[in-house]
C-alpha positions as CSV (number, residue, x, y, z in Angstrom):
1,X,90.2,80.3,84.2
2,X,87.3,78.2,85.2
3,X,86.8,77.1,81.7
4,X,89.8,75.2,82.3
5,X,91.0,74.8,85.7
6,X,88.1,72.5,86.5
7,X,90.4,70.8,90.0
8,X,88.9,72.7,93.1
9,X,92.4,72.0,95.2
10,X,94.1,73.9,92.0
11,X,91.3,76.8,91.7
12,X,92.0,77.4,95.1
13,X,95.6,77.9,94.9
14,X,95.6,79.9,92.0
15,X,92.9,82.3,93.6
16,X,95.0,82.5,96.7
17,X,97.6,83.6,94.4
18,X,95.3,86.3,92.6
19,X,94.9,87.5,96.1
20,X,98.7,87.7,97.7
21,X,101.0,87.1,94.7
22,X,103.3,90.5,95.0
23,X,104.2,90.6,91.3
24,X,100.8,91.1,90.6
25,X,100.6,93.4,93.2
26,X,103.1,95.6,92.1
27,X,101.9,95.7,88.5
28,X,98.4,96.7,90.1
29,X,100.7,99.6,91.7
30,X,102.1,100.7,88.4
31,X,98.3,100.7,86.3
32,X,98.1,103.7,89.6
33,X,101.3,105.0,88.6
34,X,100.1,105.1,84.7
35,X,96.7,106.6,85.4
36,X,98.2,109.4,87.9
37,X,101.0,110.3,84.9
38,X,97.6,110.1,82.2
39,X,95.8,112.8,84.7
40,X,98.8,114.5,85.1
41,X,99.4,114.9,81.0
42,X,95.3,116.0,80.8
43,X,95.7,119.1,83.2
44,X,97.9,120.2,80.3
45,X,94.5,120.7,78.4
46,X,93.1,123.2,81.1
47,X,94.4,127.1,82.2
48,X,96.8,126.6,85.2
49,X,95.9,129.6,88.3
50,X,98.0,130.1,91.2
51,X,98.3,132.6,93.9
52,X,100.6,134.3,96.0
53,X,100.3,137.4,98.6
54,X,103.2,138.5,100.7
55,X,104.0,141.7,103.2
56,X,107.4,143.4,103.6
57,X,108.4,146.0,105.8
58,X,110.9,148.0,104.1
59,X,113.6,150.5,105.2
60,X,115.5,152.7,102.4
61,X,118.9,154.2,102.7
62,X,119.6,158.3,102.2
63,X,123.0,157.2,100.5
64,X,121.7,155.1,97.7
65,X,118.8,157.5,96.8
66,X,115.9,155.2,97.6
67,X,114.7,157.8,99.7
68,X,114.8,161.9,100.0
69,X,117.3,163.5,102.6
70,X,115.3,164.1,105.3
71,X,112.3,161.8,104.3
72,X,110.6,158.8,105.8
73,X,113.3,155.8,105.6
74,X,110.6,153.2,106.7
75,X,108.1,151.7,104.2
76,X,105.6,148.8,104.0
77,X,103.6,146.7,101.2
78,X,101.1,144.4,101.0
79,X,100.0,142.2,98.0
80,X,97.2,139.6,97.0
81,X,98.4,138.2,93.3
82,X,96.8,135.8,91.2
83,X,98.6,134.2,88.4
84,X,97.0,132.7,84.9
85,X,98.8,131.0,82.1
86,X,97.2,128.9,79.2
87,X,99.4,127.1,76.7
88,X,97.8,127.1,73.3
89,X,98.2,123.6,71.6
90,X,99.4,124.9,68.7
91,X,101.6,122.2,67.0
92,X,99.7,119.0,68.8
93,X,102.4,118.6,71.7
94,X,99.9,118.5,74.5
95,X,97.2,116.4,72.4
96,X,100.7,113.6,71.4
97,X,101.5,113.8,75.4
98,X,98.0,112.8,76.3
99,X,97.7,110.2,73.6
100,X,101.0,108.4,74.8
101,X,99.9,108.8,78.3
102,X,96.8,107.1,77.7
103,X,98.6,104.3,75.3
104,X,101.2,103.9,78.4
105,X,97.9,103.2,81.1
106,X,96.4,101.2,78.9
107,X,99.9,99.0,78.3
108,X,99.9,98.7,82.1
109,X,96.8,97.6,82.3
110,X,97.8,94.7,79.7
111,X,101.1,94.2,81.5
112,X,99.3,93.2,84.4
113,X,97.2,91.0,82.7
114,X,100.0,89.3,81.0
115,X,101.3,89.0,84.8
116,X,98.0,87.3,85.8
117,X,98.0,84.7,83.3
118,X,101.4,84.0,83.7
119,X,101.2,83.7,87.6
120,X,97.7,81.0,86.7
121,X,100.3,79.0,84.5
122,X,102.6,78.9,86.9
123,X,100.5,78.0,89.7
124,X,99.0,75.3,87.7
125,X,102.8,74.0,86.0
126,X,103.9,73.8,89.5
127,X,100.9,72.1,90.9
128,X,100.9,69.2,88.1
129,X,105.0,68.7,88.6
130,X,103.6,67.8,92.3
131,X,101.1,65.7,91.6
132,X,103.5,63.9,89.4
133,X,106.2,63.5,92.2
134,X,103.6,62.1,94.1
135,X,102.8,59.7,91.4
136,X,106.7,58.5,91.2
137,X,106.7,58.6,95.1
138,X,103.8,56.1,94.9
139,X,105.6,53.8,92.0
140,X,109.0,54.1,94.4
141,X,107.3,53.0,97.4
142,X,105.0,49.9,95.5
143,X,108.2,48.8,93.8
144,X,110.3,48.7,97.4
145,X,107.2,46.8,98.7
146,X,107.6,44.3,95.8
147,X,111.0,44.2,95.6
148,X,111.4,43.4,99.0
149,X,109.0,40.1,98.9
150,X,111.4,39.1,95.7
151,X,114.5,40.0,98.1
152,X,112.8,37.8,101.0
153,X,112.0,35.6,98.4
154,X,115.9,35.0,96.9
155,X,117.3,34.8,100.8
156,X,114.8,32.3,101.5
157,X,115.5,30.2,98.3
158,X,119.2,30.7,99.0
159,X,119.0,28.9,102.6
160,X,117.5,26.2,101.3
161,X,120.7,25.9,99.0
162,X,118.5,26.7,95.3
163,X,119.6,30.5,94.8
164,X,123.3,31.9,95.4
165,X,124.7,34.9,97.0
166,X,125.1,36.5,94.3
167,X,121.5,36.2,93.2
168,X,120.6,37.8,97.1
169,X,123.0,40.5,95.9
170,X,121.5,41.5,92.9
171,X,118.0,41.8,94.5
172,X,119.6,43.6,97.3
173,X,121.2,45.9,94.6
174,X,117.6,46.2,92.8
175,X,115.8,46.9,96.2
176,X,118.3,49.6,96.9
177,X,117.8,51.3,93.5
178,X,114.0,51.9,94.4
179,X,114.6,52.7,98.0
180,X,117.1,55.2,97.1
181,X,114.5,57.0,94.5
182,X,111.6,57.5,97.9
183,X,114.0,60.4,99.4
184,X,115.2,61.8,96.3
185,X,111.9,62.4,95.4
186,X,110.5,63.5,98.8
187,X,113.0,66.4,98.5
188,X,111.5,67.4,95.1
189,X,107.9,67.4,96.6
190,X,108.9,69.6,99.5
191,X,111.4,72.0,97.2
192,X,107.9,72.2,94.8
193,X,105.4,73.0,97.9
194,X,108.0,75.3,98.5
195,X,107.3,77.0,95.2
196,X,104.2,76.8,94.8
197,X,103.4,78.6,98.6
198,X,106.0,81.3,97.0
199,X,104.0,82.1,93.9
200,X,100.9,82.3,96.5
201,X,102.6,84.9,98.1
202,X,102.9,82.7,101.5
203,X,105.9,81.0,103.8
204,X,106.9,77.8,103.2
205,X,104.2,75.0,103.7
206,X,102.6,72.0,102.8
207,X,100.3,71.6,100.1
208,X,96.9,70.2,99.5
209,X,96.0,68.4,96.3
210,X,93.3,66.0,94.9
211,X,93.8,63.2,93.4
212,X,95.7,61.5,90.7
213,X,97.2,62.8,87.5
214,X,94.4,60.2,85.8
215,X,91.7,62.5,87.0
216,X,93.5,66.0,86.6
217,X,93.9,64.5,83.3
218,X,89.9,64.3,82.9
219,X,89.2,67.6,84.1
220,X,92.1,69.6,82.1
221,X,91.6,69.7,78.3
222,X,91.8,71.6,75.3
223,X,88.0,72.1,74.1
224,X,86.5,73.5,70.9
225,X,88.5,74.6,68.0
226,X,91.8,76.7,68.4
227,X,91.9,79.8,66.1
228,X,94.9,81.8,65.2
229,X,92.3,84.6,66.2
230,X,92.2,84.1,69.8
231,X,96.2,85.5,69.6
232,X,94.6,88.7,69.7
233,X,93.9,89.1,73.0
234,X,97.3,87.6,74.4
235,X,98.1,90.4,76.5
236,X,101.5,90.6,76.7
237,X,101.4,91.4,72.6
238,X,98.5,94.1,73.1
239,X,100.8,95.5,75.5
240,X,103.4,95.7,72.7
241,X,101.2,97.2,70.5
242,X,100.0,100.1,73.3
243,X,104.1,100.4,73.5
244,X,104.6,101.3,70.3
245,X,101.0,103.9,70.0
246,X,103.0,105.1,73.1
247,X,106.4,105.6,71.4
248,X,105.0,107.0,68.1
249,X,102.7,109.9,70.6
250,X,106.0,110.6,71.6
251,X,107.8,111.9,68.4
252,X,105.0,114.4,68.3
253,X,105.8,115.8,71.8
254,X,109.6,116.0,70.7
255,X,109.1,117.0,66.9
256,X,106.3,120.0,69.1
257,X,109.5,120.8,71.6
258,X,110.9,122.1,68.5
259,X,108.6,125.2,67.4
260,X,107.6,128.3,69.3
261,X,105.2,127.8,72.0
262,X,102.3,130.3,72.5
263,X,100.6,131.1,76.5
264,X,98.3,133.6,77.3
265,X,99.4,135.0,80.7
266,X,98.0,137.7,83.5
267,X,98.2,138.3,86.6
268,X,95.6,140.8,88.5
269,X,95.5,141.4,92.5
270,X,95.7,144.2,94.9
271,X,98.6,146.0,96.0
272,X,99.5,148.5,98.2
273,X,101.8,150.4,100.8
274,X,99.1,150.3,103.8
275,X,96.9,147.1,105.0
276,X,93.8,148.9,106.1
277,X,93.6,149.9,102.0
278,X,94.9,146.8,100.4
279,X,91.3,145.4,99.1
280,X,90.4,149.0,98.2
281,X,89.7,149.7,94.5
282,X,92.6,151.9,93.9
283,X,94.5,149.2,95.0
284,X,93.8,146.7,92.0
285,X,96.3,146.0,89.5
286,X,96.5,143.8,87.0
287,X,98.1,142.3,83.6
288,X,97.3,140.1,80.7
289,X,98.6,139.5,77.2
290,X,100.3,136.6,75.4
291,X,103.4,135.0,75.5
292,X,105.1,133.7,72.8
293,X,108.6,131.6,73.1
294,X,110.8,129.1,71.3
295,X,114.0,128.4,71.0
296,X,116.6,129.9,68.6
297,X,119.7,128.2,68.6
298,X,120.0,124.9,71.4
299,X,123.4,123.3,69.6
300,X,120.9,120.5,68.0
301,X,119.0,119.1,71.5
302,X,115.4,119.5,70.3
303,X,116.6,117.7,67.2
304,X,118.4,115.0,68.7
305,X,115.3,114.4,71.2
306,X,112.9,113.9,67.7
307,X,115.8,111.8,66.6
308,X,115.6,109.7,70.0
309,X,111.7,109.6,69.9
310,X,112.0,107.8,66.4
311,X,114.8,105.0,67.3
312,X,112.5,104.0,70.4
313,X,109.4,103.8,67.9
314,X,110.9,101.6,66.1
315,X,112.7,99.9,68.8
316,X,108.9,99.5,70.2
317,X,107.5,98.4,66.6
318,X,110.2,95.4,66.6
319,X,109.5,94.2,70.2
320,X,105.5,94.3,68.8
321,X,106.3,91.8,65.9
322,X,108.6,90.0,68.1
323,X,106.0,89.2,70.8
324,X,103.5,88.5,67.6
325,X,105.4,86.0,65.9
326,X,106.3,84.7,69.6
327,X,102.9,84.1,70.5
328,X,102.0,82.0,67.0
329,X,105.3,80.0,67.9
330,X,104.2,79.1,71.3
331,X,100.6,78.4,70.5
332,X,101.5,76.3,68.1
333,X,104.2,74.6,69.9
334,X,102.4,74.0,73.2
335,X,98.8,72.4,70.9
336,X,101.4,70.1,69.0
337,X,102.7,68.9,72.3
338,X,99.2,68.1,73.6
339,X,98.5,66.0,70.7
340,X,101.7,64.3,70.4
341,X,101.9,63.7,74.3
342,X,98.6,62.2,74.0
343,X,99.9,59.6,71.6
344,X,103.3,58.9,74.2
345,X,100.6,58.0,76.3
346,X,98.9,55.4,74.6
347,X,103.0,53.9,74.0
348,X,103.9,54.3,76.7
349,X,100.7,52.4,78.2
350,X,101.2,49.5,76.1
351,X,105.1,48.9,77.2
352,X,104.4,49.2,80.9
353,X,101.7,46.6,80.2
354,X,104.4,44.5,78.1
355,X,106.9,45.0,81.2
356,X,104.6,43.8,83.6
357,X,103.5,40.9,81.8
358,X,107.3,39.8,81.3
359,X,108.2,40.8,85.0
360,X,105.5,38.4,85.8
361,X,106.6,36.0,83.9
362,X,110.1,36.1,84.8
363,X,109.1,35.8,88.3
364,X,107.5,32.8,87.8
365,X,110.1,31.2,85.8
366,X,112.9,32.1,88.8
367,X,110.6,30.5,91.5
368,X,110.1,27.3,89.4
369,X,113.7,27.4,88.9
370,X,113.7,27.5,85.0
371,X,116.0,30.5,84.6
372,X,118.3,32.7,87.0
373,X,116.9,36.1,88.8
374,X,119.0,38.3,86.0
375,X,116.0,37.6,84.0
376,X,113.8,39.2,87.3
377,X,116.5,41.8,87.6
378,X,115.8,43.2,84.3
379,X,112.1,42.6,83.9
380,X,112.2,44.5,87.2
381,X,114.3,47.2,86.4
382,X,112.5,47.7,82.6
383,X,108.7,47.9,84.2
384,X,110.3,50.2,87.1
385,X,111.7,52.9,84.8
386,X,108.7,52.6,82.3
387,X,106.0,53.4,85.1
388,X,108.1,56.3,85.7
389,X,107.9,57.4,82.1
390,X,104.5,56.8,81.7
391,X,103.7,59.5,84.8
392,X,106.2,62.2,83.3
393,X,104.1,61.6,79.9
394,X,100.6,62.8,82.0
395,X,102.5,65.2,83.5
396,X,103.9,66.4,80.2
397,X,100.3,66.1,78.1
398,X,99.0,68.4,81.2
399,X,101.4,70.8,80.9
400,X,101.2,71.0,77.4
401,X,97.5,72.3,78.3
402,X,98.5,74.8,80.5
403,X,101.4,76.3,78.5
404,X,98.1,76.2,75.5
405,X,96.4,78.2,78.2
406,X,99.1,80.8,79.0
407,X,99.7,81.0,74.7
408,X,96.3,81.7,74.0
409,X,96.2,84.7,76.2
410,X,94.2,83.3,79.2
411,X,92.3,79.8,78.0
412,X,89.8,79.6,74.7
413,X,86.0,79.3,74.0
């Protein structure tokens, strides 16, 4: 980031963002979620013991034959168990579970990354869209000031019987045009403060910025040579790829779900019918052995799971060569627009300059009465509208630089 966001107003929105922006909270949540479920698949590895103990005071009926005629109907036991099983990875189902566990932390991990990066870019977007608002509020409110001297101007000429209503009417008309643009684009500034406090995770509020677009312009550029390379460590694509490892982990666990599974099991404790002997040694009793299982006939599940497994690996290999070939498109897209942006500029610099000289001009023709105020009109309305342009062209060389930024995976050395 600070290779490129160089504007301290800007780095300090985007690291207020970093700090409160919830999407990137939550996606810090679900790298927790991914690392719990990777721990959770690596106990798999290990012998699982458990316990259990338990006293019952027991009571047998004559009638039934639990007990003699005549013999003692009441009965108690005690018992202190504890249980050991041990799945042998035989077929590689446990090693595939942990390898797509540790493909799906490790595509969280990416994911949020690709979150960051995207919440910068649009931090950044929606701070250069304001300063340009504020640019077009500033050409709004200069062109009021001047239309309103060329309005005095006409309704001064026209009292002294040289210009005609209609003439006042069409600089009225021209004045209005300008005035009408200052609240129009008031409402964009606040709706885009608006955003901007919503991707920092805060209530609507103002904003502070810096300067102009000129000097954003100076400290937001494209620097040293862009290799196809540095798509490598866009992270929304190495999520992709850690998708499909994932996916691929997982037609082992399936394709393992389909042979015989082998535990070695025991249980060992002491039991017995009196408390006061229950840790004795004639009390101990115990089992071990192994255990062997798998299924015989299950109407084609286990089959139909490997089946499943493989659609979604491939599913996951398309969406990896889908977010590849994306990330080459808008690379490529967003360094063209830089450059061609760049040469709008210099245009676009050269007609306002035209328009101003020929507004000038016209001005002075009207006021020594060599041609009507259609020619101002024009010359007025042509330079207006080109300033205009010329603003959304910074804007649009800007954001070219930050949609290069988001493309290239987090900026470029």
């Amino acid at each position: 980031m600070g290779q490129v966001f160089t504007d301290e107003h800007l780095r300090c929105l985007i690291e207020r963002a970093l700090a409160q922006n919830p999407d990137l909270v939550a996606a810090t949540y679900r790298i927790e979620q991914a690392r719990a479920r990777a721990m959770s698949a690596r106990a798999d590895w290990f012998p699982q013991l458990g316990g259990s103990g338990g006293a019952a005071a027991n009571y047998g009926s004559e009638n039934a034959g639990q007990v003699a005629p005549g013999g003692d109907r009441s009965s108690e036991s005690y018992d202190l168990t504890a249980l050991l099983s041990w799945e042998i990875d035989l077929w590689g189902g446990i090693r595939r579970s942990n390898e797509a566990a540790r493909s799906r932390l490790l595509e969280a991990g990416y994911q949020r990354d690709a979150v960051q990066t995207s919440l910068i870019a649009a931090v950044a977007s929606a701070y250069i869209e304001l300063k340009n608002l504020d640019e077009r509020l500033a050409i709004s409110q200069r062109t009021v000031e001047s239309r309103q001297s060329s309005l005095d101007l006409v309704a001064s000429r026209r009292d002294g019987g040289v210009s005609s209503d209609l003439e006042v009417g069409q600089a009225e008309a021209l004045l209005g045009q300008a005035r009408t643009a200052i609240p129009i684009t008031e409402q964009a500034i606040a709706a885009k403060e608006n955003e901007i406090r919503f991707l920092l995770g805060e209530y609507p509020a103002g904003v502070a910025r810096g300067g102009s677009l000129d000097g954003l312009d100076r400290s937001l550029q494209i620097k040293g040579g862009l290799s196809s390379t540095l798509l490598e460590r866009r992270p929304d694509v190495a999520a992709a790829s850690q998708a499909y490892q994932a996916a691929v982990a997982e037609i082992g666990v399936a394709e393992a779900l389909r042979l015989p599974s082998l535990s070695l099991t025991g249980s060992g404790g002491v039991i017995s019918g009196a408390f006061d002997n229950l840790l004795d040694s004639s009390s101990t009793a115990y089992s071990v052995g192994p255990r062997l299982a798998g299924p015989i006939f299950d109407a084609g599940r286990n089959k139909a799971r490997v089946d499943a497994a493989r659609a979604l690996a491939g599913e996951a290999q398309a969406a990896h060569q889908r977010a590849a070939q994306l990330a080459f498109r808008e690379a490529a897209d967003s360094i063209n627009a830089h450059l061609k942006t760049g040469e709008i500029i210099t245009e676009q610099s050269r007609l306002v300059e035209a328009n101003r000289k020929v507004a000038r001009v016209a001005n002075e023709r009207f006021t020594g009465g060599e041609s009507s105020y259609l020619e101002v009109l024009d010359a007025e309305r042509s330079l207006f509208f080109s300033e205009l342009e010329l603003a959304d062209a910074r804007r649009d060389r800007l954001l070219a630089v930050v949609q290069a930024y988001r493309a290239l995976g987090g900026g470029w050395k």
